[in-house]
Each structure stands twice: as structure tokens, then as C-alpha cells.
C-alpha positions in Angstrom: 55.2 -116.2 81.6 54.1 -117.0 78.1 54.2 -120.3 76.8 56.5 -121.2 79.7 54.0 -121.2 82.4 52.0 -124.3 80.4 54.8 -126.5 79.5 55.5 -126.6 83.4 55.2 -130.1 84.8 53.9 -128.3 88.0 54.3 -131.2 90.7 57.8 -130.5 90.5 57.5 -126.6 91.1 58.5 -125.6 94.5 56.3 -124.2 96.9 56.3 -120.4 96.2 56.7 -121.4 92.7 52.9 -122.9 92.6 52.2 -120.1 94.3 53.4 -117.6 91.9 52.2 -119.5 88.9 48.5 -119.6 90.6 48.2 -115.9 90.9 48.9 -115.8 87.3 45.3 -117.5 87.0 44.0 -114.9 89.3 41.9 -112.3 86.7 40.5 -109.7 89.5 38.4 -106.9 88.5 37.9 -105.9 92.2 38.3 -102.4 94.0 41.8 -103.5 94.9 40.9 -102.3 98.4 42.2 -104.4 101.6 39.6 -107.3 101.6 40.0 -107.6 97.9 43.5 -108.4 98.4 43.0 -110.5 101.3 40.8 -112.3 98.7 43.5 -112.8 95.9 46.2 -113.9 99.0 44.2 -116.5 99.8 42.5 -117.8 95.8 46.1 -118.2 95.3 45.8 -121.3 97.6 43.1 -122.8 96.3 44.2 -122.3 92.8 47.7 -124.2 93.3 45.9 -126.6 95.2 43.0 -127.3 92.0 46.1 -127.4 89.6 48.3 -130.0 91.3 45.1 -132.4 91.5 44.1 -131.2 87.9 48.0 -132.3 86.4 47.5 -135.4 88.8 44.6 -137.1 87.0 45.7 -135.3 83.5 43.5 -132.4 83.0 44.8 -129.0 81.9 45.8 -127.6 85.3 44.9 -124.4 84.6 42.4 -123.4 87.4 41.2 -119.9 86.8 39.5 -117.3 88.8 37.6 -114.5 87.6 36.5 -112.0 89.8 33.8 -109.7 90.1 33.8 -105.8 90.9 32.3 -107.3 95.0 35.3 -109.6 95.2 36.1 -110.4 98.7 36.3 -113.2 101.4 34.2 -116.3 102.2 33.3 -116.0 105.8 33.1 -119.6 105.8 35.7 -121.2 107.7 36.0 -124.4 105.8 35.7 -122.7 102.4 38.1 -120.2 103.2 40.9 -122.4 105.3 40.7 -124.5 101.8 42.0 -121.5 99.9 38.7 -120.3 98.3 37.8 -116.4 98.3 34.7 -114.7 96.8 32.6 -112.5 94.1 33.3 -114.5 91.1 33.8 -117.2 88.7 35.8 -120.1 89.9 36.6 -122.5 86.5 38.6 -125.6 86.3 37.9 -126.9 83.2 36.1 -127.0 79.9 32.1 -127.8 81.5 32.3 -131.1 80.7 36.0 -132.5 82.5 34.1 -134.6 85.3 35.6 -133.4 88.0 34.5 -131.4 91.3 36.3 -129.8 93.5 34.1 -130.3 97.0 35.3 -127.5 98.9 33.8 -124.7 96.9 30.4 -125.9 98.8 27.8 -124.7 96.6 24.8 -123.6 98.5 22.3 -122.7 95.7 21.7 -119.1 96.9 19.7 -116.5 95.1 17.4 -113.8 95.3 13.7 -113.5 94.2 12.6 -110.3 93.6 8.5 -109.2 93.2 6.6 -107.0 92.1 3.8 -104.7 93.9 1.6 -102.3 93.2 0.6 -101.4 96.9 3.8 -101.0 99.9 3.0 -104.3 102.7 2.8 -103.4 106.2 5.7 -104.6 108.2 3.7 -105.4 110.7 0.9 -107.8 109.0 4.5 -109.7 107.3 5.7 -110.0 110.9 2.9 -112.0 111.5 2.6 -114.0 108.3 6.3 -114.6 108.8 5.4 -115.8 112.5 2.6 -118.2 111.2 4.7 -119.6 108.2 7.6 -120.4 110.9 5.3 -121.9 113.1 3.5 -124.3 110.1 5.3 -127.4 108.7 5.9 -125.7 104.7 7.2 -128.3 102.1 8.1 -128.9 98.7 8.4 -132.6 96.8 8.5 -134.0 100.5 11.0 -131.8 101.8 10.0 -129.3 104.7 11.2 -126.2 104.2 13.8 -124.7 106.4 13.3 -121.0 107.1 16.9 -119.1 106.8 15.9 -115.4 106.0 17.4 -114.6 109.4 20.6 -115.7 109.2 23.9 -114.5 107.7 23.2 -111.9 105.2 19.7 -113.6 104.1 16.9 -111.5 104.6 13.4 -110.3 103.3 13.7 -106.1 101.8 10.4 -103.9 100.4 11.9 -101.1 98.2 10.6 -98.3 96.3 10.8 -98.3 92.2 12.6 -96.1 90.4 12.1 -97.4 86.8 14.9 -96.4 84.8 14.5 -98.3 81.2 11.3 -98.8 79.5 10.4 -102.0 81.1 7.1 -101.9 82.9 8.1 -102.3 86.2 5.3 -102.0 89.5 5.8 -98.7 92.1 7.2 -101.3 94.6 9.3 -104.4 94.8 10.4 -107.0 97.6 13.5 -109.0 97.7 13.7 -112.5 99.4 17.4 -113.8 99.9 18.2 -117.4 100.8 19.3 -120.8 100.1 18.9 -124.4 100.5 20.6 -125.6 103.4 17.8 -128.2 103.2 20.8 -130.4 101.1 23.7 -129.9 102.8 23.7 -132.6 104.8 23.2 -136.3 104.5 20.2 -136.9 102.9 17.6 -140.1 103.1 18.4 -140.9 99.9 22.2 -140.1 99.4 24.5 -137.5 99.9 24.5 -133.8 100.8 26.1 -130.8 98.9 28.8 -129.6 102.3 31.5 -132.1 102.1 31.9 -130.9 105.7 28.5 -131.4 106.9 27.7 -134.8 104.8 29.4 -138.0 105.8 28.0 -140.0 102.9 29.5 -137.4 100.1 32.9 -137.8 102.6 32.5 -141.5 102.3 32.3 -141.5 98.2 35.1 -138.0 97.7 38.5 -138.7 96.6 40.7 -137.0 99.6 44.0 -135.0 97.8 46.6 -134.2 100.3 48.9 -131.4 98.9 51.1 -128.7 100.2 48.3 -126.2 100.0 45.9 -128.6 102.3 43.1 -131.2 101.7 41.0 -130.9 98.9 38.2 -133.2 98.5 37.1 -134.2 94.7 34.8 -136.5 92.8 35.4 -138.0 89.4 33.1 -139.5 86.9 30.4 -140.8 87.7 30.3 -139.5 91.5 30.6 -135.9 89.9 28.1 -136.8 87.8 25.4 -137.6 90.7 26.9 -134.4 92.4 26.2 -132.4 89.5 22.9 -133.6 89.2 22.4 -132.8 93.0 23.4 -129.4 92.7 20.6 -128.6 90.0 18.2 -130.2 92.1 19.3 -128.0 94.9 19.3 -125.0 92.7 15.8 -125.6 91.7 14.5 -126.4 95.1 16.3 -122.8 96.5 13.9 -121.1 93.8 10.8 -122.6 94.7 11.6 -122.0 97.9 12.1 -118.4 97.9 8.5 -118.5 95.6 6.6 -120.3 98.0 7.9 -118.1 100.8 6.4 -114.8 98.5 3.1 -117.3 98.1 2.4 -116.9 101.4 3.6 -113.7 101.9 2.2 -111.4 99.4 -1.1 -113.9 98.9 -2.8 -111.0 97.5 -0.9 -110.6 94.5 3.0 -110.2 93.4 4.6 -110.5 90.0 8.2 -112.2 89.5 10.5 -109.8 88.6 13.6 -112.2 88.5 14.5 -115.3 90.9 18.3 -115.7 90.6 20.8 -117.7 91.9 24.6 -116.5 92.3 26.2 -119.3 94.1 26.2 -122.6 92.4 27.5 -124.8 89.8 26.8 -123.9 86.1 28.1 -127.4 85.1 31.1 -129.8 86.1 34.1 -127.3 86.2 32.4 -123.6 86.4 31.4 -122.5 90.0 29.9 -119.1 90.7 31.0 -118.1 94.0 28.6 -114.4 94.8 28.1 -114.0 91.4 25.3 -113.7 88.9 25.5 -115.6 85.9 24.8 -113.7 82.6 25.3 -116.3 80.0 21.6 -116.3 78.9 22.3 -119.7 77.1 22.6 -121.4 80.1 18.9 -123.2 81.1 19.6 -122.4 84.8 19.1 -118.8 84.3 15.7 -118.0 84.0 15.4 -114.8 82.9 18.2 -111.8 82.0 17.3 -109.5 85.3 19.6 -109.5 88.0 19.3 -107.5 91.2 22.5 -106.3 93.0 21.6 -105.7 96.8 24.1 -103.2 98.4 23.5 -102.4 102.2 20.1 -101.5 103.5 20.9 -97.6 103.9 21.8 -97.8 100.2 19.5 -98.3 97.2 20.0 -101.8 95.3 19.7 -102.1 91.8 18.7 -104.1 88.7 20.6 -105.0 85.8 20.1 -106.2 82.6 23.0 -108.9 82.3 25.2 -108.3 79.1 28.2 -111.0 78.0 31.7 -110.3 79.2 33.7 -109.8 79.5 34.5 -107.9 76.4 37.9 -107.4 74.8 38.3 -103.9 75.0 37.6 -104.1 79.3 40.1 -107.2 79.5 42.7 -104.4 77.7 41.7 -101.8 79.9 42.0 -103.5 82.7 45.6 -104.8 82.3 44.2 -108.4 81.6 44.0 -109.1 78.2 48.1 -109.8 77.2 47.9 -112.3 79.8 44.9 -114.0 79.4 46.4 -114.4 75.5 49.6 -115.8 76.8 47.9 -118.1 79.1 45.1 -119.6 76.3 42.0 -118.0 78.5 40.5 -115.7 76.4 37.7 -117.6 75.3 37.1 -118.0 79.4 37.6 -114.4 80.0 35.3 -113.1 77.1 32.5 -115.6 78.6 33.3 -115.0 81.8 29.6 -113.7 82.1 29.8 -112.1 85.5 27.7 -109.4 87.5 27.9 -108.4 91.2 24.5 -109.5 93.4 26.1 -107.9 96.0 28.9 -105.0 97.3 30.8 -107.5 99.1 32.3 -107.3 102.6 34.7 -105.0 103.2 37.1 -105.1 106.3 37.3 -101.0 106.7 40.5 -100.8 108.7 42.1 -103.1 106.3 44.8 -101.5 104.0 47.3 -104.0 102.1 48.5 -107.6 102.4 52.1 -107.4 103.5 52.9 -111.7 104.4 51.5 -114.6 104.7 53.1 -116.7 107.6 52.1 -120.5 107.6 52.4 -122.5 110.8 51.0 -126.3 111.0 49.0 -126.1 108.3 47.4 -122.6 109.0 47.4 -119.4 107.1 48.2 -116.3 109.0 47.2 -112.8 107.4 50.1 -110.0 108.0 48.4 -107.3 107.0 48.9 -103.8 107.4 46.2 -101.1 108.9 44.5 -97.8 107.2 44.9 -95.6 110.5 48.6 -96.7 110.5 50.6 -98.9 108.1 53.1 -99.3 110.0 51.0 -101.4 112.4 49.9 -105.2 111.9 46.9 -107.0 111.7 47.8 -110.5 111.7 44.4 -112.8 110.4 44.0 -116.6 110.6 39.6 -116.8 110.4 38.6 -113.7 108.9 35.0 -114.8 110.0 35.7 -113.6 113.5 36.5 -109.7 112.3 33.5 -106.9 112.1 33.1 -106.4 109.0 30.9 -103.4 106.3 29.4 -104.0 103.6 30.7 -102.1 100.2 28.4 -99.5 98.9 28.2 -97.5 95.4 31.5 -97.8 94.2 30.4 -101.5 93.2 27.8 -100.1 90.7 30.3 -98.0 89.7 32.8 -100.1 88.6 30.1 -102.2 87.3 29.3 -100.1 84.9 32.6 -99.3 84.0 33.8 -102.9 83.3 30.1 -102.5 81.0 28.9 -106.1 83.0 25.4 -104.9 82.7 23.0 -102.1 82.5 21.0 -100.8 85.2 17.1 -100.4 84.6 15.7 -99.7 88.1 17.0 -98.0 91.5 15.5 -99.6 94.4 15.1 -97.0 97.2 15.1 -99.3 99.9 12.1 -98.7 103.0 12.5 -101.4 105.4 14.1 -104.7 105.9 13.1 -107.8 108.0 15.7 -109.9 109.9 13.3 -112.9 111.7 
């Protein structure tokens, strides 16, 4: 590896060669359990992909990804057929290289979590939820699409358990969604999904590569983007406020309202992560809640810098961050779960990839028996768990954060 690995002009690196020098880029601080590697299999894709296009219009192409203790899968098809995983920090760049890679499809999503000092009946939300559905809600002339049903979004009431000397109230809610309000093609330019917006697809810069399309912007373009996204971003937290407005009328503080998928800037994407770099004006304030399942208490954190040198050498990551001139990326890596991730239980290891016209098939092998194959093209179509406790564990081992409240969770609404 060493010096080596960046004096390679990589275009004339064979296939498994790319490969092999983009898992070098892969920094995972996962549980290493089957969906995690599925996860790294995959990044490994998209990484080789980013640094051909990256050497192609003379950047660095040194693509990096950094992942959190939830790493795991993106069940979206197009994200995921373009090599990306998820639970981390995707970087390609120094913050200010203006390029953006399209198919990391930032969808500005976040949670807001409230204070209360009395528990809400479920019922009474039911039907405030039921009249806010049924009313025409907008914001700067933008109606407000309700998606706390969907996916994994959802509106939780949990019980405090204060753990720090913060004043915290006996009860909190949690309200988890995005803004699909901009992924599509807008009346006054483009969306945020390059699959989903046919003016962004009209203005993107297709790359064709071994690895599959990417789709980029340069310049100017990346600029607008850029400027998009943040617009997005602060849209998805209003949102999420005006949803608790009409809500909890009677009265609700703002614990945090945090976003963990979105771009910090032209070349750092957080992909199911919370951002802790407090210097950064798009986080609001240094609370972060990590949602587990809804059997399992969720937690909140107070976000710390990382990560430090003494986890990077603990981990086994620290020699080769050195050799590859990413350590300043790696100590400001600035990561923290907001979730446990899924988790594919009957899932054991990673044994092959096989690709066939352009497609990516999974060999891998199973927990009950290993000598038995799972072979996986769209690991959107498999049942899936989420992770529990061993997330917060490891958290807290890596030192990412530390934990001020337990929220003992009492009922969730799906509507």
C-alpha cells in the first residue's frame, strides 16, 4: 500500500485492481456482522467508480468512506445498484472541489425531538394527525407532503430517563421524516433524485465506467445543487416543526431537530449519520438522538469530535489512514449513529460477488448453515431487523458521543 497506492494512475488499473485499491478507502467501524459486510462489498463499487471520475477531471481520487457503528445497506435500489451502502460519511474531496456525485441522493432526513411535561393520548394525535392529512399544510409556498408512514419514518412518545444534568422534561416525542417535497422536478428548476428529476438529468454530466453510470455536476451546476440541498435541509426541519405545531399545540420544547442524511458541503455526504462537527452552521445544536427499534429504548447523545487517534489505533485504522494522507479526514470524521441500522439476521459472510450484464449478484453464505448460499441482486426485497443495543455499545466504545438520556419508548404511530 503506502505511497504506492497514490502514485497509481488508476484508469489503467484493471478491474479487480480498482476494486482492491477502493476497499483500501473503506474505514468501517461497523459490527462486522453479515449486512455490514454486504455493506463494504458493495461501497467498494461506488468508491472505484468516484475515483476513476475523480482522476478523470484531476481531482485527488481518493474517495473515502467512513462508517458508523449502524453501517449497513441502502434499501434504495438506485442508490445501492450505483454502489453506495449506508451509516456513514461518504467524502470525495476537500469541501470545496465542486463536484457532486448525483447518485448518493440526498433526501435531507432528520429527526425532531420535543419536549413534554404531560404523556399525549394516542388517540386525540390520531385525530390531529387525521385532520392535518386532510388540510392543505405549507411552508414558503410549498405544501407539505406528509411521509411519517412510510419506510422507517414515524412519530414515537417516550418516557425520560435523564442521565446528565441537563434539564430535560419527564416525556419526549420524536418525529422522523424528510423532504421528498424536492426530489423531483420542481417549478423553478431541478429536483435533488437524479432518478426522479428530468431537469437535474438534463444538466448532470453522465460517467460511464466499469463499475456503472454515475451521474455528476461540476462548477457551477454543483454549485446550484449545493445550494438546493440546504434549502432542502432547512425545509425538512421546518417541516418536522410545523408537524409538532399542530401536534402538541398545547406546548412542546425542541430538544434537538437533526438531520443525518445530507450534504455538509460539495464533497462530504452523510449517508444515516449525524453530523457532530459543531462548526458546521447546519447543525443546530450538539444533541443527537439515536432511535433503535420500538421495543428498545432510544437514546441521546451529546456529539463529541472523532474520531480520535487513540480509536483509529484501536481499531486497526490508524497505520493506514497515515499511509493513505487521511488522517485529518479520519480525526474529523465527526460521526454518530441516529439509528441501529438494518440487519439481515440470517446473513453470515460475504463469500463472491458474481457480475452478469451489468448486475451485482451477492454470494453469500447463511448463519443456520454456511455451507448454504444466499445469492442477493436487490437487497430491498429481503425481510430485514433492525439492530438493537450493541449499536450504543460500540458507540460508546469508539467514544463518538456521550449518552445523557434513555428514552423508554411507550407507543409509536405509523399513519
Amino acid at each position: 500500500m503506502g505511497s504506492s497506492i497514490l502514485s497509481q494512475k488508476i484508469s489503467e488499473l484493471s478491474k479487480s485492481e480498482l476494486l482492491d485499491r477502493a476497499s483500501q478507502f473503506i474505514f468501517s467501524t461497523g459490527l462486522n456482522d453479515g449486512t455490514s459486510k454486504l455493506c463494504k462489498a458493495n461501497m467498494k463499487y461506488g468508491l472505484a467508480s468516484f475515483q476513476l471520475i475523480q482522476e478523470k477531471y484531476g481531482f485527488e481520487p481518493k474517495a473515502t468512506f467512513i462508517s458508523s457503528p449502524d453501517e449497513t445497506i441502502s434499501r434504495n435500489k438506485f442508490r445501492w445498484n450505483s454502489g453506495i451502502g449506508y451509516g456513514g460519511k461518504l467524502n470525495w474531496g476537500h469541501g470545496n472541489d465542486k463536484i457532486i456525485f448525483l447518485n448518493t441522493k440526498p433526501n435531507c432526513c432528520g429527526i425532531l425531538v420535543g419536549g413534554l411535561e404531560e404523556l399525549p393520548d394516542p388517540y386525540n394525535l390520531i385525530k390531529k394527525v387525521d385532520k392535518i392529512k386532510s388540510e392543505e399544510l405549507y411552508y414558503d409556498q410549498i405544501r407539505i407532503n406528509w411521509d411519517y408512514g412510510i419506510s422507517n419514518h414515524f412519530i414515537n412518545c417516550l418516557e425520560t430517563k435523564n442521565l446528565s444534568d441537563l434539564d430535560l422534561p419527564p416525556y419526549v416525542f420524536l418525529i422522523h421524516g424528510s423532504a421528498p417535497e424536492f426530489r423531483d422536478d420542481r417549478d423553478d428548476g431541478f429536483g435533488l433524485y437524479i432518478d426522479k428529476s428530468k431537469k437535474l438529468r438534463d444538466i448532470a454530466i453522465e460517467e460511464k465506467s466499469k463499475f456503472g453510470i454515475q451521474y455528476i455536476l461540476l462548477d457551477s451546476n454543483a454549485k446550484e445543487y449545493l445550494e438546493l440541498n440546504k434549502r432542502a435541509l432547512e425545509f425538512s426541519n421546518l417541516k418536522r416543526k410545523i408537524i409538532a405545531d399542530n401536534l402538541f399545540d398545547y406546548g412542546y420544547e425542541i430538544i434537538c431537530n437533526q438531520a443525518h442524511q445530507f450534504l455538509k458541503d460539495y464533497n462530504n455526504m452523510y449517508l444515516g449519520s449525524n453530523c457532530t462537527d459543531k462548526n458546521c452552521e447546519l447543525i443546530k445544536s450538539n444533541i443527537f438522538p439515536t432511535t433503535l427499534r420500538a421495543d428498545i429504548a432510544a437514546y441521546l447523545f451529546k456529539g463529541k469530535k472523532n474520531l480520535s487517534e487513540r480509536t483509529l489505533k484501536n481499531q486497526n485504522l490508524l497505520e493506514r489512514g497515515e499511509k493513505l494522507e487521511l488522517l485529518d479526514l479520519l480525526l474529523n470524521a465527526n460521526i454518530l449513529p441516529h439509528g441501529g441500522g438494518y440487519k439481515f439476521t440470517d446473513t453470515e459472510n460475504v463469500l463472491d460477488i458474481l457480475e452478469y450484464k451489468d448486475q451485482r449478484y451477492f454470494v453469500t453464505s447463511l448463519k443456520s448453515n454456511v455451507s448454504r448460499l444466499k445469492i442477493i441482486r436487490n437487497v430491498s426485497d429481503l425481510q430485514f431487523e433492525y439492530r438493537g443495543r450493541d449499536i450504543i455499545l460500540k458507540t460508546i466504545q469508539l467514544d463518538l458521543g456521550d449518552i445523557i438520556a434513555r428514552l423508554n419508548p411507550l407507543f409509536s404511530l405509523k399513519l
